[in-house]
C-alpha positions in Angstrom: 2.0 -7.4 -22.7 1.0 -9.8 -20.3 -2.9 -9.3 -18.3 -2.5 -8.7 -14.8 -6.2 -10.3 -12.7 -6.7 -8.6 -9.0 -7.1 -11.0 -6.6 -9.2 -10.0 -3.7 -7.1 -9.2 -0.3 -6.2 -11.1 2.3 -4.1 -10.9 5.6 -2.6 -14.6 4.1 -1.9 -13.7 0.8 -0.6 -10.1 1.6 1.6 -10.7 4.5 5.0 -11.5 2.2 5.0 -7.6 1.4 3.4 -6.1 4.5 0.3 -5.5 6.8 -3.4 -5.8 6.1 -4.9 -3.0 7.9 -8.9 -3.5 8.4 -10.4 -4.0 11.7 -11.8 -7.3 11.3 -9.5 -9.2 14.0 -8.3 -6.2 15.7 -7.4 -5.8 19.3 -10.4 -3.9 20.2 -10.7 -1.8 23.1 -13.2 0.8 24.5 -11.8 4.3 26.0 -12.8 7.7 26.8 -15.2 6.5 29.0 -16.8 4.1 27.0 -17.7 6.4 23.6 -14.6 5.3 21.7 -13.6 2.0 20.3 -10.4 1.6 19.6 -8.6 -0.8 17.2 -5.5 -1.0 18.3 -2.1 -1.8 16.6 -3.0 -2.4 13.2 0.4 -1.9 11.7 3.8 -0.8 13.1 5.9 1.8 11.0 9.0 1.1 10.6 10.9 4.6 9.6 13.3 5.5 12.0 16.5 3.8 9.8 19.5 6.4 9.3 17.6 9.0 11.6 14.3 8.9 10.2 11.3 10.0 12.2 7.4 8.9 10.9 5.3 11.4 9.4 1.5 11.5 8.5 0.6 13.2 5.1 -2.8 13.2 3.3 -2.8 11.7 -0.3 -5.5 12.4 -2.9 -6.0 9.4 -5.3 -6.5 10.8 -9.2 -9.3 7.7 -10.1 -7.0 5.4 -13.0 -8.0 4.7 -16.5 -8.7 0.5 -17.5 -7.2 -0.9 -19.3 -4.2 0.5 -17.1 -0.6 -0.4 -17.7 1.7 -1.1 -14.9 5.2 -0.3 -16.2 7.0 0.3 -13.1 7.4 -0.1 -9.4 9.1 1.7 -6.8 10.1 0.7 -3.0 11.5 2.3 -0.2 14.3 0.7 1.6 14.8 3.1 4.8 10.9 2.5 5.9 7.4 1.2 5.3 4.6 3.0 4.0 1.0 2.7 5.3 -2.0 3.8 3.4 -5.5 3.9 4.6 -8.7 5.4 3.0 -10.6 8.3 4.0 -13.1 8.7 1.5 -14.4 5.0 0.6 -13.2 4.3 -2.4 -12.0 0.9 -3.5 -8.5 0.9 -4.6 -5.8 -1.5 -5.7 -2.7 -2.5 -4.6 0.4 -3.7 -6.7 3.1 -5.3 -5.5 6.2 -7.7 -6.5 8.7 -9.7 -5.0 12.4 -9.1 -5.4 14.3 -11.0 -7.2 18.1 -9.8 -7.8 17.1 -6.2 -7.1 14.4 -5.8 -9.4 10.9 -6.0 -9.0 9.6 -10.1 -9.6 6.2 -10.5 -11.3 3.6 -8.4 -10.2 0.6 -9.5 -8.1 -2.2 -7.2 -7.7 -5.0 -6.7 -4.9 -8.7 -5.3 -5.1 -8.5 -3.6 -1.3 -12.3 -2.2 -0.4 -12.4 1.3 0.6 -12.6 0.2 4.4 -9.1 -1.5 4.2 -5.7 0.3 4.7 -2.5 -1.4 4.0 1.3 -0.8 5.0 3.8 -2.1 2.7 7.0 -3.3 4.2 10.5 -1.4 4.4 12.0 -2.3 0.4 8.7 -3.9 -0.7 8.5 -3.2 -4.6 5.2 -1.4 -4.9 3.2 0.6 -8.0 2.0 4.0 -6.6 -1.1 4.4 -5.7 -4.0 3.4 -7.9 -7.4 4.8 -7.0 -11.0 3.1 -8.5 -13.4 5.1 -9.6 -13.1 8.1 -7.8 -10.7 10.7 -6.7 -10.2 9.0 -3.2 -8.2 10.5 0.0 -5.5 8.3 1.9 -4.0 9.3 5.2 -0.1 8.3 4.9 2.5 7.2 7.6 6.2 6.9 6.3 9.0 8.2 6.6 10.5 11.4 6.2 14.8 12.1 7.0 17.9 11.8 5.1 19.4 9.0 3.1 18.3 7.7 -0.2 14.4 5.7 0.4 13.4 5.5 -3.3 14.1 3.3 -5.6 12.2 2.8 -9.4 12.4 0.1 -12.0 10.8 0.0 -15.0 9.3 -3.3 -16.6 11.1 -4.5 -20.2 7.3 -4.7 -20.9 4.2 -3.4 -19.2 1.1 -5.6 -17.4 -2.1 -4.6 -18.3 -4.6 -4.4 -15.5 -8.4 -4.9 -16.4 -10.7 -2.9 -14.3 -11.2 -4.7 -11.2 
């Protein structure tokens, strides 16, 4: 088994599988007669491949166990998936590069309970891992026909410390 180390998140290191969601940087704009602020465009889904349409769904984040093994990944080739939380909690983000189909070594991100993140259409991913707490995420993808998940298991599991 090999240790997996979470690296803290940045827009940089994060951009090869997707968006950094946080509204440091943001467009920022005031409406409804100056009461709102609004961060504008933080991501773009991407979900309306072979007649998809985006959907919003609420999550709820079962808080993991550390040691924790990551033994598989999953990705979603007909769309992205974004994931922001509601309730605060730090959380942590997995993800791999592909390499011939299968999901590459897997880097993992400490995201702070302020930051949402979108992963890109057919981005390998490991589902969600809360910290801590149960924690609530509000969820755009996509919803439609045709076949948008995929799974792979690792020959042998990383073991990620508690962050």
């Amino acid at each position: 088994m090999t240790a997996l180390i979470c690296e803290p998140i940045s827009r940089q290191a994060f951009s090869p599988f997707g968006t950094v969601m946080a509204i440091e940087g943001a467009e920022r704009r005031i409406i409804n007669g100056g009461t709102t602020e609004r961060f504008h465009a933080l991501a773009t889904a991407d979900t309306e491949t072979e007649n998809g349409k985006t959907i919003v769904s609420l999550f709820r984040g079962q808080p993991r166990r550390f040691p924790y093994q990551v033994g598989m990944m999953e990705r979603h080739p007909l769309g992205s998936q974004a994931f922001y939380p509601l309730t605060g909690g730090d959380w942590i983000a997995v993800v791999a590069d592909d390499e011939d189909g299968r999901p590459g070594v897997p880097r993992a991100f400490l995201v702070p309970g302020i930051v949402g993140l979108q992963y890109g259409a057919n981005v390998w991913h490991h589902p969600l891992i809360a910290v801590g707490k149960v924690s609530d995420f509000l969820v755009v993808d996509r919803d439609g026909p045709g076949s948008n998940l995929e799974e792979a298991d690792y020959p042998a599991p990383y073991i990620l410390a508690a962050p």
